[in-house]
PQR file of N, CA, C, O and H, with PARSE charges and radii, in Angstrom:
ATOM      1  N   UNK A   1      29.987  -3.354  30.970 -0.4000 1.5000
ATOM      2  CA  UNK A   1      29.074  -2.527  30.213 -0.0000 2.0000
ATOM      3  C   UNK A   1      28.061  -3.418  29.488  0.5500 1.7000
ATOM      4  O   UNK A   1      28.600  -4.458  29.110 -0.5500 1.4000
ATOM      5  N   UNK A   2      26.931  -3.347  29.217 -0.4000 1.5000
ATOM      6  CA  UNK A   2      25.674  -3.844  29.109 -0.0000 2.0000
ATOM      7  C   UNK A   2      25.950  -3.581  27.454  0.5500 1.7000
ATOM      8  O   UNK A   2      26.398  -2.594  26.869 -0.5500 1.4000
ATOM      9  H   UNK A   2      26.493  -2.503  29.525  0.4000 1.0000
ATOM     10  N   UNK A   3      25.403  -5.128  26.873 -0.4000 1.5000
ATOM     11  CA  UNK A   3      25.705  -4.806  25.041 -0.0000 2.0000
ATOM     12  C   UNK A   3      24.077  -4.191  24.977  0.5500 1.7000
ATOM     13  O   UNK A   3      23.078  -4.217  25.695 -0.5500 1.4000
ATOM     14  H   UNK A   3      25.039  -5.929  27.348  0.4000 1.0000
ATOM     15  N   UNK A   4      24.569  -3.512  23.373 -0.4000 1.5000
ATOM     16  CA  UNK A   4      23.614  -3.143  23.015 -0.0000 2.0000
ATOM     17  C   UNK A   4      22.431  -4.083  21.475  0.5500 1.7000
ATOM     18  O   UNK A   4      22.393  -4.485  20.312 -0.5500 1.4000
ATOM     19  H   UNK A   4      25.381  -3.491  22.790  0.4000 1.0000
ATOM     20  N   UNK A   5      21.867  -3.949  22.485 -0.4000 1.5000
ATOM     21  CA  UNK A   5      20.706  -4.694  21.175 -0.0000 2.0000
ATOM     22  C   UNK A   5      20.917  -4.442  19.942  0.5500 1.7000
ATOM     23  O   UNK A   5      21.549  -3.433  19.629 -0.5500 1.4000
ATOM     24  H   UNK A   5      21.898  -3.622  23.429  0.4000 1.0000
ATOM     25  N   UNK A   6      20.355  -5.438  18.866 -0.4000 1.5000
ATOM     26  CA  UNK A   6      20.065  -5.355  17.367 -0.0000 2.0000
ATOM     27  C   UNK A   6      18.697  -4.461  17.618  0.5500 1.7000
ATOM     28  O   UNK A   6      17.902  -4.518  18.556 -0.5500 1.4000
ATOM     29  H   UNK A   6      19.841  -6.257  19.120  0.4000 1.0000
ATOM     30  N   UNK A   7      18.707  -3.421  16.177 -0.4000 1.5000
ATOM     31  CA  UNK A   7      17.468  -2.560  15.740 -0.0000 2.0000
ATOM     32  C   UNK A   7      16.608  -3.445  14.873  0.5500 1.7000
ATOM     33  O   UNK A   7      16.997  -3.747  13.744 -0.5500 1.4000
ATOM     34  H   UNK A   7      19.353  -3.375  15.415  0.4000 1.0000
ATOM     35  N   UNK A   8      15.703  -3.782  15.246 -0.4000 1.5000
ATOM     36  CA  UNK A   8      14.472  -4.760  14.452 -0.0000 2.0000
ATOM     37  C   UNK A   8      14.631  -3.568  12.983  0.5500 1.7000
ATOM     38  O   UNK A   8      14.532  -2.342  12.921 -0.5500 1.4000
ATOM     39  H   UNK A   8      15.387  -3.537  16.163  0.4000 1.0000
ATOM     40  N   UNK A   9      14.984  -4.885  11.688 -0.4000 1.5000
ATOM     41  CA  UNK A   9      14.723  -4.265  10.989 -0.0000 2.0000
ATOM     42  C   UNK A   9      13.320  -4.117   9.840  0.5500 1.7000
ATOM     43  O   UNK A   9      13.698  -5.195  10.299 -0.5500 1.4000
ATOM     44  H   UNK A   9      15.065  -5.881  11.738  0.4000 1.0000
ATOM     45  N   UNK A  10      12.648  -4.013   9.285 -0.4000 1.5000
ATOM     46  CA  UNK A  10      11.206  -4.435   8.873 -0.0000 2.0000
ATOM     47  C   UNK A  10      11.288  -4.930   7.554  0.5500 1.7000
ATOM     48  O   UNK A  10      11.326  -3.796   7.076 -0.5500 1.4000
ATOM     49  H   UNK A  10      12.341  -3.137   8.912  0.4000 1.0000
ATOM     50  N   UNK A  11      11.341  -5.567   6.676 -0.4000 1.5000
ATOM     51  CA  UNK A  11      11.690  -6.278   5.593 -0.0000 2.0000
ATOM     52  C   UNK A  11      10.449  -6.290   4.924  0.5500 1.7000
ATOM     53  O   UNK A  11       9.509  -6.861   5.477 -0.5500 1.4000
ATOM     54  H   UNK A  11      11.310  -6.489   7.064  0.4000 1.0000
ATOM     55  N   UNK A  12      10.249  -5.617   3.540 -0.4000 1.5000
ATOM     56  CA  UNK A  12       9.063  -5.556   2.950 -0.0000 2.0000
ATOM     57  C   UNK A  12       8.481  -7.081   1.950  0.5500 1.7000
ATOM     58  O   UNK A  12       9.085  -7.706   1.078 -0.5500 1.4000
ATOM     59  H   UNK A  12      11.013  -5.153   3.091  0.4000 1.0000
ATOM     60  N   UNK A  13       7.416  -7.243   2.396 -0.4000 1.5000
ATOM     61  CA  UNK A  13       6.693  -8.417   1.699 -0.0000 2.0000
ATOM     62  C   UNK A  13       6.709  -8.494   0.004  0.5500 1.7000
ATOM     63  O   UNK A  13       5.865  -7.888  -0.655 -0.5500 1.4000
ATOM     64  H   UNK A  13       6.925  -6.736   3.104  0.4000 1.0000
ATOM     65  N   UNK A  14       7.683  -9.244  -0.565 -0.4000 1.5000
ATOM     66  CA  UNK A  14       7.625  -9.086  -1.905 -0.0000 2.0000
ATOM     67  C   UNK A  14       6.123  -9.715  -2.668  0.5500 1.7000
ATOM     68  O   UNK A  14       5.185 -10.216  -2.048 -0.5500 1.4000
ATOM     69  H   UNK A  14       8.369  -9.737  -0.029  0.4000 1.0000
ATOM     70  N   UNK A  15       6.217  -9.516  -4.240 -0.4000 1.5000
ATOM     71  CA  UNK A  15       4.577 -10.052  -4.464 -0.0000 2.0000
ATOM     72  C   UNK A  15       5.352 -11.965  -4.676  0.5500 1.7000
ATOM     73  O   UNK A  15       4.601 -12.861  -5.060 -0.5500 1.4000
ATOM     74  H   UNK A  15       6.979  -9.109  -4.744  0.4000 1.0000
ATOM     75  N   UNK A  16       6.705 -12.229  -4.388 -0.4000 1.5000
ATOM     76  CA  UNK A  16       6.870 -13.746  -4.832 -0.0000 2.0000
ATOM     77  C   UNK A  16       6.044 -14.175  -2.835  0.5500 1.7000
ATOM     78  O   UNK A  16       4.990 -14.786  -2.659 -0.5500 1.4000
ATOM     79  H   UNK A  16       7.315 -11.501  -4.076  0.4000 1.0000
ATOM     80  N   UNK A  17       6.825 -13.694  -1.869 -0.4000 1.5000
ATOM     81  CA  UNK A  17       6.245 -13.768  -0.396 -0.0000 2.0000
ATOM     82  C   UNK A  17       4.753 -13.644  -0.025  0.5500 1.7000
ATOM     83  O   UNK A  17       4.186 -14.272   0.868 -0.5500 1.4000
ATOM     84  H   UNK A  17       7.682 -13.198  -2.012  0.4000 1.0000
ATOM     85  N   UNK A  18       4.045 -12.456  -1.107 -0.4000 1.5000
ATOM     86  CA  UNK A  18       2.503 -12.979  -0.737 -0.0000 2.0000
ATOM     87  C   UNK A  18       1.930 -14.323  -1.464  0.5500 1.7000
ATOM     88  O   UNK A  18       0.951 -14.927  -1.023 -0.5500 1.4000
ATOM     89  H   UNK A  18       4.506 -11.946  -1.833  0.4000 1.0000
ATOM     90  N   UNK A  19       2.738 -14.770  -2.768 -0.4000 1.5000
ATOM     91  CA  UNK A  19       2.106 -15.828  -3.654 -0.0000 2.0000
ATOM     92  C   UNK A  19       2.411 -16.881  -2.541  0.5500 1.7000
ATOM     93  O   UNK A  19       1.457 -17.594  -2.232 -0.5500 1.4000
ATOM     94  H   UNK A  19       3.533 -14.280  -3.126  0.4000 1.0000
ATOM     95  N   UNK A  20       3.739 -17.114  -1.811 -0.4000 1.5000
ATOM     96  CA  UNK A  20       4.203 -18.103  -1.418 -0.0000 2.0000
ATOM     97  C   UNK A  20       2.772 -18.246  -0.024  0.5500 1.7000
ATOM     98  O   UNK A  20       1.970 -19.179  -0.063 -0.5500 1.4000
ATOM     99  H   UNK A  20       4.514 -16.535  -2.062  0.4000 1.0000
ATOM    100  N   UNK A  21       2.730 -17.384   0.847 -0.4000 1.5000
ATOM    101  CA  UNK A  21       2.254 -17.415   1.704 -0.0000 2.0000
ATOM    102  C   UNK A  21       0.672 -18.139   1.482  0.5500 1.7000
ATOM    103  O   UNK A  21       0.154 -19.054   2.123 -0.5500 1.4000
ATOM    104  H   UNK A  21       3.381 -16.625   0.878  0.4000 1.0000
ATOM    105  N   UNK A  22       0.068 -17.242   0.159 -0.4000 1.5000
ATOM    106  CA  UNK A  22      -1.244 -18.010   0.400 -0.0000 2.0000
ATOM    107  C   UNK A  22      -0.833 -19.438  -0.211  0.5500 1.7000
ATOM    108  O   UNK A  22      -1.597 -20.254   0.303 -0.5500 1.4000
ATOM    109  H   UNK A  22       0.489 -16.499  -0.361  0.4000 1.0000
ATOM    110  N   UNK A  23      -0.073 -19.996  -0.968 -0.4000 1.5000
ATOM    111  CA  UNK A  23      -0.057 -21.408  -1.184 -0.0000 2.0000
ATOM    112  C   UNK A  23      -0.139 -22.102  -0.269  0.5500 1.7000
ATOM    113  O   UNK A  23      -0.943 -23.034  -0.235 -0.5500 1.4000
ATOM    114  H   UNK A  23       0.548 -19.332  -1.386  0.4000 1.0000
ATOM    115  N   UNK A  24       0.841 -21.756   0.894 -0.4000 1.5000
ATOM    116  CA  UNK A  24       1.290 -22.454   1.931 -0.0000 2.0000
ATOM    117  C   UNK A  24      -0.405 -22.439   3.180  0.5500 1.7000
ATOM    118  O   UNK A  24      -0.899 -23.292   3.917 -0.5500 1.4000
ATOM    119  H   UNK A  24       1.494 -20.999   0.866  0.4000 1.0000
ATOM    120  N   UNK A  25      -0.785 -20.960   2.818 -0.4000 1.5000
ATOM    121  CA  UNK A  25      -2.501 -21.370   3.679 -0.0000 2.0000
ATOM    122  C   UNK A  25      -3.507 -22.451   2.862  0.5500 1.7000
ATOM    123  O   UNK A  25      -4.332 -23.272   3.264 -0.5500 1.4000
ATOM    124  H   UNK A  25      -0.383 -20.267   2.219  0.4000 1.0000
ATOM    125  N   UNK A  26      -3.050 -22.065   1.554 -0.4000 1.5000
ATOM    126  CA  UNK A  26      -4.096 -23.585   0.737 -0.0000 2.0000
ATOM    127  C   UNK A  26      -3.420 -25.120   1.364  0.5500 1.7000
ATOM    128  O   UNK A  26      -4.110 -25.965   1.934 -0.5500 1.4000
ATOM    129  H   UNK A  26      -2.380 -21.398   1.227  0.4000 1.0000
ATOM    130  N   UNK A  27      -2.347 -25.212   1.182 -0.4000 1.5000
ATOM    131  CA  UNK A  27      -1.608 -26.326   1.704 -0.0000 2.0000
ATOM    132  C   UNK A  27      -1.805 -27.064   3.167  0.5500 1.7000
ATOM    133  O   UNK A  27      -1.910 -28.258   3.445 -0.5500 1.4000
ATOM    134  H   UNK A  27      -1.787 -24.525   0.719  0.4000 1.0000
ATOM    135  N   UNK A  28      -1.814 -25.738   4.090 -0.4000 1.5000
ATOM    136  CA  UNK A  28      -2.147 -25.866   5.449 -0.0000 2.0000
ATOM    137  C   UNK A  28      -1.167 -26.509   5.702  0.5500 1.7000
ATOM    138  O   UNK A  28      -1.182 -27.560   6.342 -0.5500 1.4000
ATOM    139  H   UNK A  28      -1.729 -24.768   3.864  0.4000 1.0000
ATOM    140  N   UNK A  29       0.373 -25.666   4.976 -0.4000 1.5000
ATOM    141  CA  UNK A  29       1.352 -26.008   6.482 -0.0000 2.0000
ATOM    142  C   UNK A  29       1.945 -25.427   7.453  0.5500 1.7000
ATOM    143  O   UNK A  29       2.169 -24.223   7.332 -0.5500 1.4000
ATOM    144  H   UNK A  29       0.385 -24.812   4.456  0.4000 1.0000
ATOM    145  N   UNK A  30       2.314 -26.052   8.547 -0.4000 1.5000
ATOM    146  CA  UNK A  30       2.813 -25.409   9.663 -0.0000 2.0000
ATOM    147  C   UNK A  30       3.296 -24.507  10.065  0.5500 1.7000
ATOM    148  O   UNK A  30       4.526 -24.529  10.015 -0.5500 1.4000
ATOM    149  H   UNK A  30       2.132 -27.031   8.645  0.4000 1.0000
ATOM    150  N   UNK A  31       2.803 -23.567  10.517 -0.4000 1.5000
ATOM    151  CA  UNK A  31       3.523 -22.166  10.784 -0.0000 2.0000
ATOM    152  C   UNK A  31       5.310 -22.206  10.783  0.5500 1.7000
ATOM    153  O   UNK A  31       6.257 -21.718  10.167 -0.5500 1.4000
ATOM    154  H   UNK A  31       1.804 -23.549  10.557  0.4000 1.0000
ATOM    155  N   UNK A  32       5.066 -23.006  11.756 -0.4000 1.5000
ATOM    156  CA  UNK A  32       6.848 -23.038  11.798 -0.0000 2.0000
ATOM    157  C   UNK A  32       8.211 -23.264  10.951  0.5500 1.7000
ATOM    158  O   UNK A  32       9.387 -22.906  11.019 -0.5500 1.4000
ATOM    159  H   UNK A  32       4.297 -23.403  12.256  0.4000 1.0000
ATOM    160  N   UNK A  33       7.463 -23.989  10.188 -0.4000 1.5000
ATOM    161  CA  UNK A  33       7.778 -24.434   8.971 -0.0000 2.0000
ATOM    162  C   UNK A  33       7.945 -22.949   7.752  0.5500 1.7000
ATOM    163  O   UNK A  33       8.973 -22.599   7.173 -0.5500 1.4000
ATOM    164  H   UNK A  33       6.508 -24.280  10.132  0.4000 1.0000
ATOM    165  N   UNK A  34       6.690 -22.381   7.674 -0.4000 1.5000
ATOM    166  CA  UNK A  34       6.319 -21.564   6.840 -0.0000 2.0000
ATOM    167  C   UNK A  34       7.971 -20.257   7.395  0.5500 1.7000
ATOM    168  O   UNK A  34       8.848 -19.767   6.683 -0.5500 1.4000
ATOM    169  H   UNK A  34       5.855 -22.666   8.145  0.4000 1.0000
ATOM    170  N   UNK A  35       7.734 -20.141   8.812 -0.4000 1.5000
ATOM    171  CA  UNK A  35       8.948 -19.025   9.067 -0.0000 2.0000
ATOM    172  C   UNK A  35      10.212 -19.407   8.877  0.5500 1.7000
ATOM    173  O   UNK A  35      11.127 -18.629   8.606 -0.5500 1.4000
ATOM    174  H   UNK A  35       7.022 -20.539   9.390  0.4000 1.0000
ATOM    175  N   UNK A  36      10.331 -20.741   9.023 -0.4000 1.5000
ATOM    176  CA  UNK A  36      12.024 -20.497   8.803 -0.0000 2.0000
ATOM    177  C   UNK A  36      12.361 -21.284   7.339  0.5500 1.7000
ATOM    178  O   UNK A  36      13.491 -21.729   7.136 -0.5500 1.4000
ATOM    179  H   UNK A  36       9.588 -21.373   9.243  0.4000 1.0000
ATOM    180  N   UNK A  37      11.259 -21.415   6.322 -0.4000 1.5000
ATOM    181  CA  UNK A  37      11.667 -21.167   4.892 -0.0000 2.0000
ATOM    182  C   UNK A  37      11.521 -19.989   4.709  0.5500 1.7000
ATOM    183  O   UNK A  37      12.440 -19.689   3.945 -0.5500 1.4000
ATOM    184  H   UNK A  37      10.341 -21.053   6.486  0.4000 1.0000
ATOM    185  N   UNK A  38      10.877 -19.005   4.947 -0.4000 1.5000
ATOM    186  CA  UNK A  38      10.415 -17.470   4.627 -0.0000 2.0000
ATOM    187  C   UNK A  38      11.981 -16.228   5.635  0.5500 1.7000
ATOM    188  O   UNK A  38      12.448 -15.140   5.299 -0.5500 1.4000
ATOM    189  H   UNK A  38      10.131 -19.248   5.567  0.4000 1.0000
ATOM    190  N   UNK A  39      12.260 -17.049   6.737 -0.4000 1.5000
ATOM    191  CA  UNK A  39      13.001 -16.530   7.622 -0.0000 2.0000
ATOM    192  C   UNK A  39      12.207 -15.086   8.155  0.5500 1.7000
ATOM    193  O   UNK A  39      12.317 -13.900   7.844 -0.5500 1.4000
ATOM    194  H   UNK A  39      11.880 -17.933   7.010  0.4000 1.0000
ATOM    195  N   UNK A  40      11.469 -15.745   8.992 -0.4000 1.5000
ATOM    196  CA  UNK A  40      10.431 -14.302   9.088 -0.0000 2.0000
ATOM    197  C   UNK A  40       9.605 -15.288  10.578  0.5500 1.7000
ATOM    198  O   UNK A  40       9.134 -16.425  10.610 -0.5500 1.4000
ATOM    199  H   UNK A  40      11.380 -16.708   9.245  0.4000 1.0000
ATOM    200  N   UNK A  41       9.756 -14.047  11.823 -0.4000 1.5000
ATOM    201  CA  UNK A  41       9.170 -14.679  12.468 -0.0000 2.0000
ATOM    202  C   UNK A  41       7.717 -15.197  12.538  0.5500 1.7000
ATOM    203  O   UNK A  41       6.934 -14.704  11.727 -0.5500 1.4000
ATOM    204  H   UNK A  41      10.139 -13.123  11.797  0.4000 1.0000
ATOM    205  N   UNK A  42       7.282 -16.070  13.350 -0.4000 1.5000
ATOM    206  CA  UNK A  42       5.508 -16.407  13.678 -0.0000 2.0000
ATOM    207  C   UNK A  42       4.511 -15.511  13.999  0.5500 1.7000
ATOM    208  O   UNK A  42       3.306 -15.744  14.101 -0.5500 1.4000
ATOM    209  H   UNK A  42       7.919 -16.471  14.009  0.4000 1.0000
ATOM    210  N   UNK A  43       5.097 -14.474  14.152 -0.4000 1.5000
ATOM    211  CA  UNK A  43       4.073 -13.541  14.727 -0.0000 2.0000
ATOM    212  C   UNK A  43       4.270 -12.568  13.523  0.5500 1.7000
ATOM    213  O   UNK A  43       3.300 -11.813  13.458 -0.5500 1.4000
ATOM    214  H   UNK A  43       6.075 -14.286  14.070  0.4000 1.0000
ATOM    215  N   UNK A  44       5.197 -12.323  12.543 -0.4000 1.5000
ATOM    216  CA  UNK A  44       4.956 -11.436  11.535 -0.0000 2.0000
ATOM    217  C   UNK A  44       4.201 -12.202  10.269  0.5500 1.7000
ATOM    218  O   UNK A  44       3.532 -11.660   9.389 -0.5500 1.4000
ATOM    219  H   UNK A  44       5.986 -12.936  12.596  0.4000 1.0000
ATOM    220  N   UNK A  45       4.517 -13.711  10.434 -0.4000 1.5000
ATOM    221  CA  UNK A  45       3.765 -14.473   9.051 -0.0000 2.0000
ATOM    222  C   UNK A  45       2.015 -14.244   9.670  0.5500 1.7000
ATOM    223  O   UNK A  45       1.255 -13.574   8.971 -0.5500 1.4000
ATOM    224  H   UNK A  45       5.060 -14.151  11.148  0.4000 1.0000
ATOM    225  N   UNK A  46       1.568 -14.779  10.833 -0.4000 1.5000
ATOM    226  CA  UNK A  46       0.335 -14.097  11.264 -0.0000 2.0000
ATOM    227  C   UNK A  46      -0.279 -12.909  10.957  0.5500 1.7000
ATOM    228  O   UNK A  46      -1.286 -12.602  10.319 -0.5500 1.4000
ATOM    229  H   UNK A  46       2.185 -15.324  11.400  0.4000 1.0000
ATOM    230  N   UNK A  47       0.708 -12.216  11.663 -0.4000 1.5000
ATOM    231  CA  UNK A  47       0.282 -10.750  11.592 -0.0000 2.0000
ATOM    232  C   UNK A  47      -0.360  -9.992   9.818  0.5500 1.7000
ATOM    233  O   UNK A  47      -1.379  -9.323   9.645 -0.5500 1.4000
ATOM    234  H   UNK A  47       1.526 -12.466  12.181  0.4000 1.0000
ATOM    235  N   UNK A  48       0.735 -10.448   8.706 -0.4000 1.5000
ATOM    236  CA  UNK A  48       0.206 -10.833   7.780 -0.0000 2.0000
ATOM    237  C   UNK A  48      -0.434 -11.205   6.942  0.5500 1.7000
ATOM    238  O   UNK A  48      -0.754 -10.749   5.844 -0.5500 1.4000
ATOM    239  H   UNK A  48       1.563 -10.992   8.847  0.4000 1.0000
ATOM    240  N   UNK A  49      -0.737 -12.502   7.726 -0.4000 1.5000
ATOM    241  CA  UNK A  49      -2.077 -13.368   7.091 -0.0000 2.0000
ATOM    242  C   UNK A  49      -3.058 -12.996   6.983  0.5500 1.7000
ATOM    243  O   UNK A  49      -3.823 -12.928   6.021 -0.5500 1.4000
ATOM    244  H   UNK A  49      -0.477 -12.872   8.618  0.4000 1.0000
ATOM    245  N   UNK A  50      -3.180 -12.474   8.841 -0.4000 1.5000
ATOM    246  CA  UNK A  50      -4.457 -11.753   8.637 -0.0000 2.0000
ATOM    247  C   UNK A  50      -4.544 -10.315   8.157  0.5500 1.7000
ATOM    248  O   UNK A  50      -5.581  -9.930   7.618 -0.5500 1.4000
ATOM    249  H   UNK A  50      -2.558 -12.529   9.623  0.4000 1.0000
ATOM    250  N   UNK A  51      -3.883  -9.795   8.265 -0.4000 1.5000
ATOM    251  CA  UNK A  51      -3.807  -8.611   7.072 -0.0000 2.0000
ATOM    252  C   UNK A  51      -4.572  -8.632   5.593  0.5500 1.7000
ATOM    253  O   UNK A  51      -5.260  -7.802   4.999 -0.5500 1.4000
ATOM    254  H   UNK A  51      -3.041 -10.108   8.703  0.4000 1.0000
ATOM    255  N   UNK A  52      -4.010 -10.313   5.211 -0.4000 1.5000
ATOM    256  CA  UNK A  52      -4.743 -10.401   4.164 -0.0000 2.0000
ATOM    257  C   UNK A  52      -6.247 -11.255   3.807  0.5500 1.7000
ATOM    258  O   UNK A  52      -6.997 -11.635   2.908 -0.5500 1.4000
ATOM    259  H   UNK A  52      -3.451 -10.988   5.693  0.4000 1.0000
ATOM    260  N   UNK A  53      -6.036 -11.215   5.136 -0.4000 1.5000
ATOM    261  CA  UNK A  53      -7.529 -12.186   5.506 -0.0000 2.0000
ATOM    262  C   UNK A  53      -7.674 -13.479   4.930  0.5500 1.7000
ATOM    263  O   UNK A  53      -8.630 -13.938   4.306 -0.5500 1.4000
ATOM    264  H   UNK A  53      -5.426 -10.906   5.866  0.4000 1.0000
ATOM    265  N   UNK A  54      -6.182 -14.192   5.341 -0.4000 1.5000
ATOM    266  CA  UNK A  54      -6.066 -15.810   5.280 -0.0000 2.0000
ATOM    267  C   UNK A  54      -5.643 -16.474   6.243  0.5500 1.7000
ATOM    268  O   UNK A  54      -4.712 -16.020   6.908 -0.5500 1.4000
ATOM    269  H   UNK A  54      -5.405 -13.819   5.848  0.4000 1.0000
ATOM    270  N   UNK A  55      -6.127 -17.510   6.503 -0.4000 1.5000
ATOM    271  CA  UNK A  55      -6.015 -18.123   7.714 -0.0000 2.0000
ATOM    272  C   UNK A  55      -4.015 -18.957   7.425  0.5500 1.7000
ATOM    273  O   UNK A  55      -3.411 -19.166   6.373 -0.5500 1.4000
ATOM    274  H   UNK A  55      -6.883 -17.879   5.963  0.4000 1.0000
ATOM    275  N   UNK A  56      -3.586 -19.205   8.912 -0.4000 1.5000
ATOM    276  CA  UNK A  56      -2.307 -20.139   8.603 -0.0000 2.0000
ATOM    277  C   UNK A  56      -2.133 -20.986   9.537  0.5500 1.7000
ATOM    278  O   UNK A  56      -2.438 -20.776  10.711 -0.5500 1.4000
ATOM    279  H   UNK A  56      -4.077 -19.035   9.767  0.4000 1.0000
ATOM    280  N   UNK A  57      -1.577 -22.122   9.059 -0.4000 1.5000
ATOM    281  CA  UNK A  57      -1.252 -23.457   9.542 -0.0000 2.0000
ATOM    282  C   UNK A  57      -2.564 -24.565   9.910  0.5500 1.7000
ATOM    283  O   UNK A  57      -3.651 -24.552   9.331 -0.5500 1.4000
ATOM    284  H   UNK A  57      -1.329 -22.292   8.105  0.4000 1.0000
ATOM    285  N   UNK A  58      -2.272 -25.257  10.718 -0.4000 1.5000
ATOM    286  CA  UNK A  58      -3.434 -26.228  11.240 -0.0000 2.0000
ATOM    287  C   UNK A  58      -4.566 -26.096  11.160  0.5500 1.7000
ATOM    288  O   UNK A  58      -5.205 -26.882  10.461 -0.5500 1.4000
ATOM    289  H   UNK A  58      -1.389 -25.268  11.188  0.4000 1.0000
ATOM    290  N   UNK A  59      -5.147 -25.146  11.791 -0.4000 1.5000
ATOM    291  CA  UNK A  59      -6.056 -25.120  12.795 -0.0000 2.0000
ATOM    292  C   UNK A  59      -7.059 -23.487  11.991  0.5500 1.7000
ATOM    293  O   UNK A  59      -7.429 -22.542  12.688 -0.5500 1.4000
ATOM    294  H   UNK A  59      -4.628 -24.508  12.359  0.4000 1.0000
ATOM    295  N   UNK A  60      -7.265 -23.574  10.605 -0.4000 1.5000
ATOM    296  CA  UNK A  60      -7.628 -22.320  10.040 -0.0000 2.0000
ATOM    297  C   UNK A  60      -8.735 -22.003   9.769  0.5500 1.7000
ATOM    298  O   UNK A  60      -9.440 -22.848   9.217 -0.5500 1.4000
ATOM    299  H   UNK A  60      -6.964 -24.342  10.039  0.4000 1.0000
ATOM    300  N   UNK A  61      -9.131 -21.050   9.976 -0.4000 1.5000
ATOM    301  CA  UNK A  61     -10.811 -20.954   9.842 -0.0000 2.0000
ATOM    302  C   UNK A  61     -11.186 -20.230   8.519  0.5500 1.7000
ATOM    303  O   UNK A  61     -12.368 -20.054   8.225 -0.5500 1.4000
ATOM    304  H   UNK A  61      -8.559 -20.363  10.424  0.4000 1.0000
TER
END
């Protein structure tokens, strides 16, 4: 019998997670870095960012 998947659960952005986040875009560090102190995947710290219209990691415009 075929297991059954985990239900993605959605974890709301506290206001300490938006302070942290833009530090870490002033800082310009590494995405990867940024997710697994935050424990939050790369594509939701993105997804995010630009939400709030800040650039993340390296390469930011």
């Amino acid at each position: 019998m075929a297991k059954k998947s985990k239900k993605a659960v959605r974890v709301p952005y506290s206001k300490d997670d938006v302070k942290a986040l833009k530090a870490h875009s002033r800082a310009r560090t590494p995405v990867d870095k940024i997710a697994k102190q935050m424990k939050r995947s790369v594509p939701a710290l993105r997804a995010k960012a630009h939400q709030m219209g800040i650039g993340l990691g390296v390469n930011q415009r």
